[in-house]
C-alpha positions in Angstrom: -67.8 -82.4 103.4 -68.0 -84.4 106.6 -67.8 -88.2 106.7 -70.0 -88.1 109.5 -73.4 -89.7 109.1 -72.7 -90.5 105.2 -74.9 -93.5 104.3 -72.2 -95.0 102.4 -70.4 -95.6 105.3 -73.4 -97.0 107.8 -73.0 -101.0 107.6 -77.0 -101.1 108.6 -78.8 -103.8 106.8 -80.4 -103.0 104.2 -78.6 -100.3 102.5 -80.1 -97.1 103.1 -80.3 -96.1 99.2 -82.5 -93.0 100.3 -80.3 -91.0 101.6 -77.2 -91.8 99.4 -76.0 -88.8 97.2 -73.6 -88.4 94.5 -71.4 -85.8 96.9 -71.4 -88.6 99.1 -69.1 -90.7 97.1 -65.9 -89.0 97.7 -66.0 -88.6 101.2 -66.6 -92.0 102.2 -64.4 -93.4 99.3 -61.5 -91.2 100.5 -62.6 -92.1 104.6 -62.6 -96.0 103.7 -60.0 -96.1 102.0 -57.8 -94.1 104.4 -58.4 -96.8 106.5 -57.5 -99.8 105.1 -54.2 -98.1 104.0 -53.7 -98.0 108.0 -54.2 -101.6 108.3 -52.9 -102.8 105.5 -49.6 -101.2 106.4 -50.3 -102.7 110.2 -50.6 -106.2 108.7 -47.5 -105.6 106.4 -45.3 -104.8 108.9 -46.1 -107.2 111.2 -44.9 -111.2 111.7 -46.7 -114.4 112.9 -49.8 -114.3 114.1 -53.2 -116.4 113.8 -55.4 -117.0 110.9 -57.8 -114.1 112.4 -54.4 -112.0 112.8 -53.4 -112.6 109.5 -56.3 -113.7 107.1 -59.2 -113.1 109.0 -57.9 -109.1 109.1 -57.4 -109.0 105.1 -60.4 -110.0 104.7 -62.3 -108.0 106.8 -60.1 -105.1 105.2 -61.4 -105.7 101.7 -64.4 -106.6 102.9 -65.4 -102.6 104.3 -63.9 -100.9 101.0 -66.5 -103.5 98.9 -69.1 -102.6 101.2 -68.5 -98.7 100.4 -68.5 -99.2 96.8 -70.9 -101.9 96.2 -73.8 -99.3 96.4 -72.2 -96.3 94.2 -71.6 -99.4 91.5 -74.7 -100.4 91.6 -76.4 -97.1 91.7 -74.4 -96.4 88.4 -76.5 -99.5 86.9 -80.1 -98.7 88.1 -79.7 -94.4 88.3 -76.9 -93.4 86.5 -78.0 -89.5 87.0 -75.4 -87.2 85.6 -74.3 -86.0 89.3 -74.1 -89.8 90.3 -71.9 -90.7 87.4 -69.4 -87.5 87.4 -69.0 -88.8 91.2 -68.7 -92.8 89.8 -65.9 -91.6 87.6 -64.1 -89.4 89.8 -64.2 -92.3 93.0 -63.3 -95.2 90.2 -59.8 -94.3 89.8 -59.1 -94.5 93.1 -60.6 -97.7 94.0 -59.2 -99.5 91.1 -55.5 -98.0 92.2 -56.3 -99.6 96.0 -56.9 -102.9 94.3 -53.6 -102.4 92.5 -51.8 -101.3 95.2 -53.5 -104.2 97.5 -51.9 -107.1 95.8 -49.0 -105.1 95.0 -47.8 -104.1 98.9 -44.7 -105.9 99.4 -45.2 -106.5 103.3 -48.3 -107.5 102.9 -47.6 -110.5 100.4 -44.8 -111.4 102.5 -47.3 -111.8 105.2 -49.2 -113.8 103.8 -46.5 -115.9 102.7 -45.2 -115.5 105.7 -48.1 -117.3 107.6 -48.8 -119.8 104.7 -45.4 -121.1 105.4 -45.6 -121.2 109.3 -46.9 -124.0 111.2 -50.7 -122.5 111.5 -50.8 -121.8 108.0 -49.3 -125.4 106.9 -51.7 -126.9 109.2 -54.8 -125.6 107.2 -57.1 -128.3 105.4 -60.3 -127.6 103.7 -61.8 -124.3 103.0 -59.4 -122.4 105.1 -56.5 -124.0 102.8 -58.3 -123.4 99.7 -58.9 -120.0 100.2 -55.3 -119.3 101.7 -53.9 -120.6 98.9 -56.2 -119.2 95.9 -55.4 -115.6 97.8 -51.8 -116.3 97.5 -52.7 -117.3 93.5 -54.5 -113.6 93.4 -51.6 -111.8 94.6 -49.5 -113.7 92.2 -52.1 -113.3 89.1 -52.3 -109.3 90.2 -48.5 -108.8 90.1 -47.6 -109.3 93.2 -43.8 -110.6 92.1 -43.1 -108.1 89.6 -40.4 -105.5 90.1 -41.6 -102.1 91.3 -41.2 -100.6 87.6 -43.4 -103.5 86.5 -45.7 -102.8 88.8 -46.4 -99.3 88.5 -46.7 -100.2 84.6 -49.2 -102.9 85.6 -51.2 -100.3 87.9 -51.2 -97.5 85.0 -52.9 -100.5 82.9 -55.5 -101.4 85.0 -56.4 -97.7 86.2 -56.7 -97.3 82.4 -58.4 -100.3 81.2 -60.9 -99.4 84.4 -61.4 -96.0 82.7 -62.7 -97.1 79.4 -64.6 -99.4 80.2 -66.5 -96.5 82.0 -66.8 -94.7 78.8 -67.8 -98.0 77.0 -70.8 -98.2 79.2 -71.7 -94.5 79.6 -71.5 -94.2 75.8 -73.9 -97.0 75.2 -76.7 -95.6 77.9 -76.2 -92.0 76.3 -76.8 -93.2 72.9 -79.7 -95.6 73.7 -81.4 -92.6 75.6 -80.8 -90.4 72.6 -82.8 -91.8 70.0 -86.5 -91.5 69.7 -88.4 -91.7 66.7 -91.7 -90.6 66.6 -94.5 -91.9 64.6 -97.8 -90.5 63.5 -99.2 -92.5 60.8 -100.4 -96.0 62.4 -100.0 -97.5 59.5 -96.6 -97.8 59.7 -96.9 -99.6 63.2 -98.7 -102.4 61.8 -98.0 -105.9 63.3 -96.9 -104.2 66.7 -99.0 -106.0 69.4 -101.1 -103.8 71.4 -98.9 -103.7 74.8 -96.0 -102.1 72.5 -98.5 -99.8 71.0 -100.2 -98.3 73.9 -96.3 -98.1 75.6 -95.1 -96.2 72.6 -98.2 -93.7 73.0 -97.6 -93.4 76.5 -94.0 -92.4 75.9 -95.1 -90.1 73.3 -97.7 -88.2 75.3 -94.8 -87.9 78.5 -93.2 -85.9 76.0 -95.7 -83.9 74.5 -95.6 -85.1 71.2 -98.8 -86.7 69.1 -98.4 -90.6 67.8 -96.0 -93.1 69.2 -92.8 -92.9 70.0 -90.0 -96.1 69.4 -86.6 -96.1 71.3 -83.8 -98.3 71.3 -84.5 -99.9 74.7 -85.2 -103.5 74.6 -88.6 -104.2 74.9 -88.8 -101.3 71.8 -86.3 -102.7 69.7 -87.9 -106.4 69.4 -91.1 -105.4 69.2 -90.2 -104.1 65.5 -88.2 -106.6 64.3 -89.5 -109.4 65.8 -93.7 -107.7 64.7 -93.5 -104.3 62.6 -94.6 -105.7 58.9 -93.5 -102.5 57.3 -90.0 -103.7 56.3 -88.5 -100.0 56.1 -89.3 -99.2 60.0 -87.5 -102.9 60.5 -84.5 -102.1 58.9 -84.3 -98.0 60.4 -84.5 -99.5 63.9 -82.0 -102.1 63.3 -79.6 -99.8 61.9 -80.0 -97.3 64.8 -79.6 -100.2 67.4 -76.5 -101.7 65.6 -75.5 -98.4 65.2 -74.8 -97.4 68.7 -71.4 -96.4 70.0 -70.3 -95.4 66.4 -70.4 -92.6 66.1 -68.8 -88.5 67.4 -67.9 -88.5 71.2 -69.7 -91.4 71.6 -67.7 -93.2 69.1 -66.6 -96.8 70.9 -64.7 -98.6 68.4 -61.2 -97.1 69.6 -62.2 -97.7 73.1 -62.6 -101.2 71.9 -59.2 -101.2 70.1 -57.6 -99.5 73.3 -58.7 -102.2 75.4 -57.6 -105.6 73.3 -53.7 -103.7 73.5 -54.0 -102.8 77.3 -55.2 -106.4 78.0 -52.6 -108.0 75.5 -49.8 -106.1 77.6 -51.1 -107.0 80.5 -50.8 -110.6 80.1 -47.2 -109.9 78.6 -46.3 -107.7 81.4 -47.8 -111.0 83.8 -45.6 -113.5 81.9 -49.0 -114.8 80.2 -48.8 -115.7 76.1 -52.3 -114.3 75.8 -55.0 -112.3 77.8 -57.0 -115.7 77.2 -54.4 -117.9 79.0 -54.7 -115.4 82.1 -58.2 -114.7 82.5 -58.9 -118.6 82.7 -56.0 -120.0 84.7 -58.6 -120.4 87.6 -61.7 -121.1 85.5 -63.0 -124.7 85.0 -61.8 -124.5 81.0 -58.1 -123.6 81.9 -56.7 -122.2 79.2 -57.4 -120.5 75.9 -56.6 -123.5 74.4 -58.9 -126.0 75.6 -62.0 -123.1 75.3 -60.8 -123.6 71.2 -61.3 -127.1 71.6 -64.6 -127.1 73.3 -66.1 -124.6 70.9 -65.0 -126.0 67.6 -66.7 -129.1 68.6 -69.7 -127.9 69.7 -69.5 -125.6 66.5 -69.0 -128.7 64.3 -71.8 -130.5 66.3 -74.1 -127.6 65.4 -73.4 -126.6 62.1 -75.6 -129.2 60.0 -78.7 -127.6 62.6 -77.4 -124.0 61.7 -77.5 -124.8 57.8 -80.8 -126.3 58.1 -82.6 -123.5 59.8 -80.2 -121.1 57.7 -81.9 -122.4 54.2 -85.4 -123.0 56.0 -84.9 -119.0 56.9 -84.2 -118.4 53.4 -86.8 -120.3 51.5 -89.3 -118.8 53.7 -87.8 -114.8 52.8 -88.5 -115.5 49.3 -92.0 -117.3 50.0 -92.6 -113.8 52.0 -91.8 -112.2 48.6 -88.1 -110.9 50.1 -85.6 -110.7 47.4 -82.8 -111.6 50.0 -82.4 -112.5 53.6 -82.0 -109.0 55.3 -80.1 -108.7 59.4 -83.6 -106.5 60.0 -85.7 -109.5 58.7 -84.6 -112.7 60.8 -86.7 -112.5 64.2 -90.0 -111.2 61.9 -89.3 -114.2 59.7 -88.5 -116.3 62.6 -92.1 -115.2 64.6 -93.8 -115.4 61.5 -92.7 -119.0 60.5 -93.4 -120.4 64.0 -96.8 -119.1 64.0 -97.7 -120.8 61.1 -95.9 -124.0 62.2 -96.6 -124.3 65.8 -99.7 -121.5 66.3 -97.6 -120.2 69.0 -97.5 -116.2 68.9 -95.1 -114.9 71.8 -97.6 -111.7 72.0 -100.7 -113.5 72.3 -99.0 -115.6 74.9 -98.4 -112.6 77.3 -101.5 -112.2 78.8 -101.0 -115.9 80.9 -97.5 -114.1 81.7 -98.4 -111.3 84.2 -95.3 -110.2 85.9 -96.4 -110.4 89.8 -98.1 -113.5 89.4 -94.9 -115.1 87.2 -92.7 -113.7 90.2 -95.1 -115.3 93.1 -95.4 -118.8 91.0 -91.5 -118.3 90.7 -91.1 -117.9 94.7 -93.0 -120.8 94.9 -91.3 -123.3 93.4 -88.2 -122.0 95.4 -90.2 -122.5 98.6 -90.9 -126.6 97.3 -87.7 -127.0 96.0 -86.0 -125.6 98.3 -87.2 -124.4 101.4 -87.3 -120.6 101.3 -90.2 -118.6 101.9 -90.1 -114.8 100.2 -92.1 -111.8 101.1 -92.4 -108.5 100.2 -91.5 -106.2 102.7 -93.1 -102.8 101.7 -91.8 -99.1 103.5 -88.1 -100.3 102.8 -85.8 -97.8 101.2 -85.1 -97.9 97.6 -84.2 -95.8 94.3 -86.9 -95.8 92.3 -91.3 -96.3 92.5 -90.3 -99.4 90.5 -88.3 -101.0 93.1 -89.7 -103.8 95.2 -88.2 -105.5 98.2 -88.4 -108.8 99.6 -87.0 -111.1 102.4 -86.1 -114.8 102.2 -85.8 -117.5 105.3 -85.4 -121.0 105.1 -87.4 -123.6 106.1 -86.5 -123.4 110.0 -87.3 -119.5 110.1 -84.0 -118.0 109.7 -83.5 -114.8 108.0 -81.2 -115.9 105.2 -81.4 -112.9 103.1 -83.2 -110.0 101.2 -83.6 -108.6 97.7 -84.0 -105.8 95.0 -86.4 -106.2 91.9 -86.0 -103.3 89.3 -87.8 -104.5 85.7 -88.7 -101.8 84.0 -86.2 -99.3 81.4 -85.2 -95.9 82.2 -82.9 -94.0 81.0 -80.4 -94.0 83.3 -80.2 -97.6 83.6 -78.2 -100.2 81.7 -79.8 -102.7 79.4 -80.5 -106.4 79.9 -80.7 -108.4 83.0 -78.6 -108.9 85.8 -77.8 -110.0 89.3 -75.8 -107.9 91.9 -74.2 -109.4 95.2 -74.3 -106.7 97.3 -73.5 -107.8 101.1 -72.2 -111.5 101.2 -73.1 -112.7 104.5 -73.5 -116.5 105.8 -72.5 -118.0 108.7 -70.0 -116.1 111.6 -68.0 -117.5 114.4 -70.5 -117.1 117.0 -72.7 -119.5 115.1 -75.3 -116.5 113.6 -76.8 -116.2 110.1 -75.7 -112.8 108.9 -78.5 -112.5 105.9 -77.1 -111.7 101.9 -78.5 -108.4 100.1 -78.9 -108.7 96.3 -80.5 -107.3 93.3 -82.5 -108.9 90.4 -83.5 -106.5 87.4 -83.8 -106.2 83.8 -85.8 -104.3 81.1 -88.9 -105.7 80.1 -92.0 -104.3 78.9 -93.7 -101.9 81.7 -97.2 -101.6 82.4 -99.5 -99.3 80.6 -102.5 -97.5 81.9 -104.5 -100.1 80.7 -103.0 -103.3 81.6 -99.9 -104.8 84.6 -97.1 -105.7 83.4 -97.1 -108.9 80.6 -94.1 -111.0 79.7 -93.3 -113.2 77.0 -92.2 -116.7 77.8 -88.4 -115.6 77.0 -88.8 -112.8 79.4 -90.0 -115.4 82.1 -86.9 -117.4 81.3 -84.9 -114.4 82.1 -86.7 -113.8 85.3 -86.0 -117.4 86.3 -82.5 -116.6 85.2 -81.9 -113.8 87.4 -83.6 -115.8 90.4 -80.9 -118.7 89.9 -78.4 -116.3 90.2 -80.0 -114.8 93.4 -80.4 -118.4 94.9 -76.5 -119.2 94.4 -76.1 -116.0 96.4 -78.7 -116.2 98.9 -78.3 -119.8 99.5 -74.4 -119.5 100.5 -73.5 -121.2 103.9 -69.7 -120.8 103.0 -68.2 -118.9 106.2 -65.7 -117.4 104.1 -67.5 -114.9 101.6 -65.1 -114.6 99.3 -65.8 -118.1 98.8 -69.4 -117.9 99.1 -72.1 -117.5 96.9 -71.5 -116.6 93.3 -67.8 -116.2 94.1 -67.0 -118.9 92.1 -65.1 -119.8 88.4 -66.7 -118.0 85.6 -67.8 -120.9 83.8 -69.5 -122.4 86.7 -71.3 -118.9 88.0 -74.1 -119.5 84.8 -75.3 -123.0 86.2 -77.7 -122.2 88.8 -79.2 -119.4 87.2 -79.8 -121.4 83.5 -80.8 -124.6 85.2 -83.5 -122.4 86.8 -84.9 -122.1 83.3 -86.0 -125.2 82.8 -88.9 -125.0 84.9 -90.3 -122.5 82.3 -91.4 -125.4 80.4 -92.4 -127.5 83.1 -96.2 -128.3 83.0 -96.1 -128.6 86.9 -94.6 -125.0 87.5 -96.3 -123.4 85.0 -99.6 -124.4 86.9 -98.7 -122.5 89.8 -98.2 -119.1 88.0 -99.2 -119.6 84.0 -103.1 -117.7 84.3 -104.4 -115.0 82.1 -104.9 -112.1 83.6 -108.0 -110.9 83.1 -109.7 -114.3 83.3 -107.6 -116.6 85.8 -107.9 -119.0 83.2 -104.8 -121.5 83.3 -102.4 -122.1 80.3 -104.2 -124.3 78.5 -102.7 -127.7 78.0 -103.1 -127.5 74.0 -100.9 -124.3 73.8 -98.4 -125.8 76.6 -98.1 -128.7 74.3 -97.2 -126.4 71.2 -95.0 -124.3 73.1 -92.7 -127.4 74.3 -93.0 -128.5 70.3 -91.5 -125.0 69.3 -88.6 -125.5 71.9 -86.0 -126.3 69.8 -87.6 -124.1 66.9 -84.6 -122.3 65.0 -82.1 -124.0 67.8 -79.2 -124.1 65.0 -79.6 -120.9 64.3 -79.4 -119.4 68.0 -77.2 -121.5 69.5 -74.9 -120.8 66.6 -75.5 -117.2 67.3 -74.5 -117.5 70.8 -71.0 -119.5 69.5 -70.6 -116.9 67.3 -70.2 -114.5 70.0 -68.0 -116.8 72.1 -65.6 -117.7 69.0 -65.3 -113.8 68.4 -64.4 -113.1 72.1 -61.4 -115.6 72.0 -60.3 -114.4 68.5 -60.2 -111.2 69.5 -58.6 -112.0 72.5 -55.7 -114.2 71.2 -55.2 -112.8 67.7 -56.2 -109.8 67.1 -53.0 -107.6 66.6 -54.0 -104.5 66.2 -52.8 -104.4 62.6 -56.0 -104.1 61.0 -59.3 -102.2 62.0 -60.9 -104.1 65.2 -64.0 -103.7 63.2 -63.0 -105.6 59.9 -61.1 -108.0 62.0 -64.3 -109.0 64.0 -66.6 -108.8 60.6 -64.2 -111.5 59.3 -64.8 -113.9 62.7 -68.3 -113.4 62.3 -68.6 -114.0 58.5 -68.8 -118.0 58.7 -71.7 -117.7 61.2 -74.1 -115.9 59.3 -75.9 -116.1 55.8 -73.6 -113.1 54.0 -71.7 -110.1 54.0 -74.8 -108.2 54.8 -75.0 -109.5 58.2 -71.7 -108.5 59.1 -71.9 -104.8 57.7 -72.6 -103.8 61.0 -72.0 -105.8 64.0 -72.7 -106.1 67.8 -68.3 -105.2 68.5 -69.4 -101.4 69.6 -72.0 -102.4 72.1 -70.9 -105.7 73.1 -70.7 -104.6 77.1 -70.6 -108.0 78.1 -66.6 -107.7 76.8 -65.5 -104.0 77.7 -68.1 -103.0 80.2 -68.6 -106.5 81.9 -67.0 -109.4 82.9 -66.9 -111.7 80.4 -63.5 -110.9 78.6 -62.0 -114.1 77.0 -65.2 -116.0 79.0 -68.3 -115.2 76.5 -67.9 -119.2 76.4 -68.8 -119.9 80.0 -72.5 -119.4 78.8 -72.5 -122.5 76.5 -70.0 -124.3 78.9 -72.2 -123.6 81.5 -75.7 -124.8 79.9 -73.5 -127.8 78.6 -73.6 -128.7 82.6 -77.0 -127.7 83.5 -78.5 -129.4 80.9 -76.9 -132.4 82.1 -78.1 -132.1 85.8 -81.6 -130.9 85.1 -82.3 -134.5 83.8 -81.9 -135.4 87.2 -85.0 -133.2 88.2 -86.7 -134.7 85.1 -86.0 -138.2 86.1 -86.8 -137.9 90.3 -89.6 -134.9 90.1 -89.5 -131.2 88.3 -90.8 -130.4 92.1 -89.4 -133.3 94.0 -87.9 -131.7 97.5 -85.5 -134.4 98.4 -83.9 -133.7 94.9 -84.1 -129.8 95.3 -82.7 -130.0 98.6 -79.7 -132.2 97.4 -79.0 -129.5 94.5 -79.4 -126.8 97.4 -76.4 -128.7 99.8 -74.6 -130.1 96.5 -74.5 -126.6 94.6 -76.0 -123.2 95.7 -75.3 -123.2 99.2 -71.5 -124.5 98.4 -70.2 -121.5 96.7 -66.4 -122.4 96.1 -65.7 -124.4 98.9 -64.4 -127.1 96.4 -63.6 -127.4 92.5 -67.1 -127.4 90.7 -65.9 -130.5 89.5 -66.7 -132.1 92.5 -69.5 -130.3 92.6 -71.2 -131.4 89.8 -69.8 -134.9 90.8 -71.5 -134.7 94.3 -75.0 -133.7 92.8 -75.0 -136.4 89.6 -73.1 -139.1 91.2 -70.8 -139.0 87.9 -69.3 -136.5 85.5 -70.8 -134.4 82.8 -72.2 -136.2 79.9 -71.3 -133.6 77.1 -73.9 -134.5 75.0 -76.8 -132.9 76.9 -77.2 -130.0 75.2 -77.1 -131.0 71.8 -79.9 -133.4 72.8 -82.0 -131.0 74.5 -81.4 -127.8 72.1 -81.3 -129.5 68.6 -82.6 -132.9 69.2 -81.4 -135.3 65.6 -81.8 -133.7 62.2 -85.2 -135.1 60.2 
């Protein structure tokens, strides 16, 4: 097929997703990358030189394959047809070998030595210096020194380890679109709140079948075990959720195995004593080590929370007339008890969450705190009905970048919520604004025929998640991208986007977007009131959860052998977190994406780490104004629009004036035991 006119190639801004087709993957993979080999090989073979001869070409290299793939990735989250993914898997090889072979190319290192060591390059302060040498680190971290054998050993790894993780993923979507169970008797859906309901007749109906249908999509799943009464349908949809990736050709607990020994060798192969110790060399924690530290005191710090909400959890089972504390019963328990307690219901809260006035209150408080005004820009091409785009400038008018909102489930989209980068632009030599393209999406509950879209006030932290994510991109005035935007250490990326969720429970932003749907009627200040009571509700319980997670991705990670059944080895991490065996009889190891799907490996932690430090600088917002500008526009020039241009250290140091108090969190999430 011909190369010519193939939308994956046109560098137009935006991306012109309508005319993209799978058979246009391997023609412009194969075209783009036939490229770069050309001038990869012209700046390997070549001597001196400037920093645009030398760095400025490297970049601008790696920067058109990103640009190529970026869409076919992304496309594989939001619309993974089967056509599309055959052509993701057979194109994924091949641009996981050119990132192998990039850092690998003996001239091409010795380039960049080359000019690192020459007068230009040992004349380079500030950004230029820090990006010279961290590229220098990446070539080093990559393999760059081995011997060719190593190499090619370390090349066969990471075309494998890229591999799986495609199969992780793909075998998690096909087994979450498989189920559905149908229901007839209504009985049985008692407790379900009316939006889940009507959505699970709707679904029935588009597939001809009488009742209501439950899958295993998000918005599904917690409306049974966080509402379903009848304990049975609880404990059936649990199993099938828990059960995914377990089973036939879809079975991913060898994948998982697979991948701890391909990432154990690779560290050895990289002269690393665990994959833990190379995947955060370059982070803020450093080293496996000091992660073990950081969690076992915040795990200590937590535990008397987690026992009290543990035996509060369990006294209330047997009040409920349950026999035992059941996995299936914990979020009914949980909604049940802080209705009674707080006579907050997340359901009945909903209707003061519609989704397009949430997202306009939302752009809002970005245009206060920040500057930026966002509007919708309709007749823009997209993938999907669903899809909405918008464009952001800044306070003086300047186009500063646009973005993608996708909320809804299908079923060939991933689950959860997420943030894509997909064109980093900022500022160029000829003193331009070249605008960022990103995406925001997630799952929640779509609209019905008879009512828009409602969230609960989790999913609006999500939203406001997502956003924060999409203002450290957006915001970037780095001139380097790959030091711009959310280029940065992995447990430093999560601090814009969770500091964005403290204005959730901010009385002064909820005002602007917090009104019932039907009514206009504004949260009322009673129910706000009980809402920021019921805060730290069960915040043992879930921050222990979320250490739980982390403690299993570095156990895994630094001492897991491969001696025993990856699946009894995790049960045993995960045993001292939870109330007994039962909980760990099935576990989250074969869907755990963020680990063999994503990019969290041996960084779960960076979560916790990261609300550790946003927690810390919201207070400044709390103590100056939730919507003062003069303090939004210091965390604008102190953090998003900084990207990596220094050690987020210093960031943090620039924006508070001093470093991290470490006790934030505690005193936010758990407050003192009573």
């Amino acid at each position: 097929m011909s190369t010519s006119g193939n939308p994956l190639l046109d560098r137009a801004f935006p991306i012109p997703f309508d005319r993209i087709e799978p058979g246009d993957v391997a023609p412009a993979v194969d075209e783009v990358l036939a490229r770069a080999g050309e001038r990869i090989e012209a700046l390997g073979s070549g001597s001196g030189g400037s920093w645009d001869d030398v760095m400025g070409e490297f970049d601008a290299l790696s920067e058109d394959v990103a640009r190529t793939w970026a869409p076919v990735s992304h496309l594989h989250n939001v619309d993974a047809t089967p056509a599309l993914r055959e052509a993701y898997a057979a194109s994924l090889p091949d641009i996981t070998r050119f990132s192998s072979r990039l850092h690998h190319h003996n001239g091409l290192f010795r380039r960049l030595r080359d000019f690192a060591a020459s007068p230009a390059g040992g004349s380079l302060r500030g950004l230029r210096r820090r990006h010279l040498d961290k590229t220098l680190t990446d070539f080093r971290r990559a393999g760059a020194a081995l011997t060719s054998r190593d190499k090619r050993s370390l090349e066969e790894l990471r075309l494998e380890l890229s591999e799986l993780g495609r199969r992780f993923e793909e075998n998690l979507l096909e087994e979450t679109a498989a189920y559905g169970k149908v229901v007839t008797q209504k009985e049985l859906l008692a407790g379900l709140p009316d939006n889940a309901l009507e959505r699970a007749a709707q679904l029935a109906g588009e597939r001809g079948e009488d009742g209501w249908l439950l899958t295993l999509d998000m918005p599904a799943v917690q409306a049974v075990l966080q509402h379903a009464d009848d304990r049975a349908l609880r404990r059936e949809i649990h199993t099938a959720f828990m059960d995914r990736g377990t089973a036939g050709d879809r079975d991913n607990r060898p994948l998982v195995a697979r991948i701890l020994k391909l990432r154990r060798r690779l560290a050895d192969l990289l002269g690393y004593g665990d994959f833990p110790d190379y995947r955060l060399e370059t982070l803020m924690a450093g080293s496996g080590a000091r992660v073990r530290a950081f969690l076992e005191e915040l795990i200590d710090s937590t535990r008397p929370f987690h026992q009290r909400d543990t035996a509060e959890l369990k006294a209330y089972a047997r009040k409920c007339g349950l026999a035992a504390l059941e996995p299936w019963d914990v979020s009914w328990l949980m909604e049940r008890l802080r209705r009674e307690r707080f006579d907050i219901d997340d359901e009945k809260l909903r209707p003061w969450f519609p989704l397009d006035e949430v997202q306009a209150g939302l752009f809002e408080i970005a245009e206060r705190l920040f500057g930026f005004t966002i509007t919708k820009v309709d007749d823009t091409a997209v993938w999907h009905p669903d899809v909405a785009f918008f464009e952001v400038r800044d306070s003086a008018g300047v186009h500063v970048g646009s973005f993608y909102t996708d909320w809804f489930p299908r079923d060939t989209k991933r689950q959860g919520a997420w943030m894509d980068d997909l064109v980093s632009g900022g500022p160029r030599p000829d003193g331009a604004l070249q605008p960022h393209l990103a995406f925001i999406g997630g799952n929640f509950t779509p609209p019905t025929r008879a009512r828009p879209a409602l969230l609960t006030h989790r999913e609006v932290q999500i939203l406001f998640h997502e956003f924060g994510h999409l203002l450290h991109h957006t915001a970037s005035r780095v001139e380097i991208a790959a030091r711009g935007g959310i280029n940065v250490a992995w447990d430093w990326v999560e601090v814009p986007s969770q500091i964005m969720e403290n204005w959730c429970w901010q009385g002064e932003a909820l005002d602007l977007f917090a009104r019932h749907f039907e009514t206009g009627e504004a949260l009322p200040d009673q129910v706000l009131e009980r809402l920021l009571a019921a805060r730290r509700f069960m915040g043992g319980w879930l921050q222990m959860r979320q250490l739980s997670f982390a403690n299993l991705d570095l156990e895994l990670h630094r001492s897991y052998s491969g001696e025993a059944p990856v699946m009894d080895f995790a049960a045993r991490k995960l045993r001292p977190f939870v109330p007994s065996e039962r909980f760990v009889k099935r576990h989250i190891l074969p869907s755990f994406s963020h680990l063999f799907g994503g990019g969290y490996a041996s960084a779960y932690y960076s979560y916790i780490w990261s609300e550790t430090l946003e927690a810390d600088a919201f207070s400044r917002f709390e103590g100056e104004g939730v919507l003062n500008e003069r303090t939004g526009r210091a965390f604008l020039e102190c953090v998003l629009a900084q990207g990596d241009r220094r050690d987020p250290d210093d960031l943090f140091r620039g924006f508070m004036g001093r470093d991290p108090d470490p006790g934030a969190l505690i005193r936010r999430n758990l407050g003192t035991l009573t």
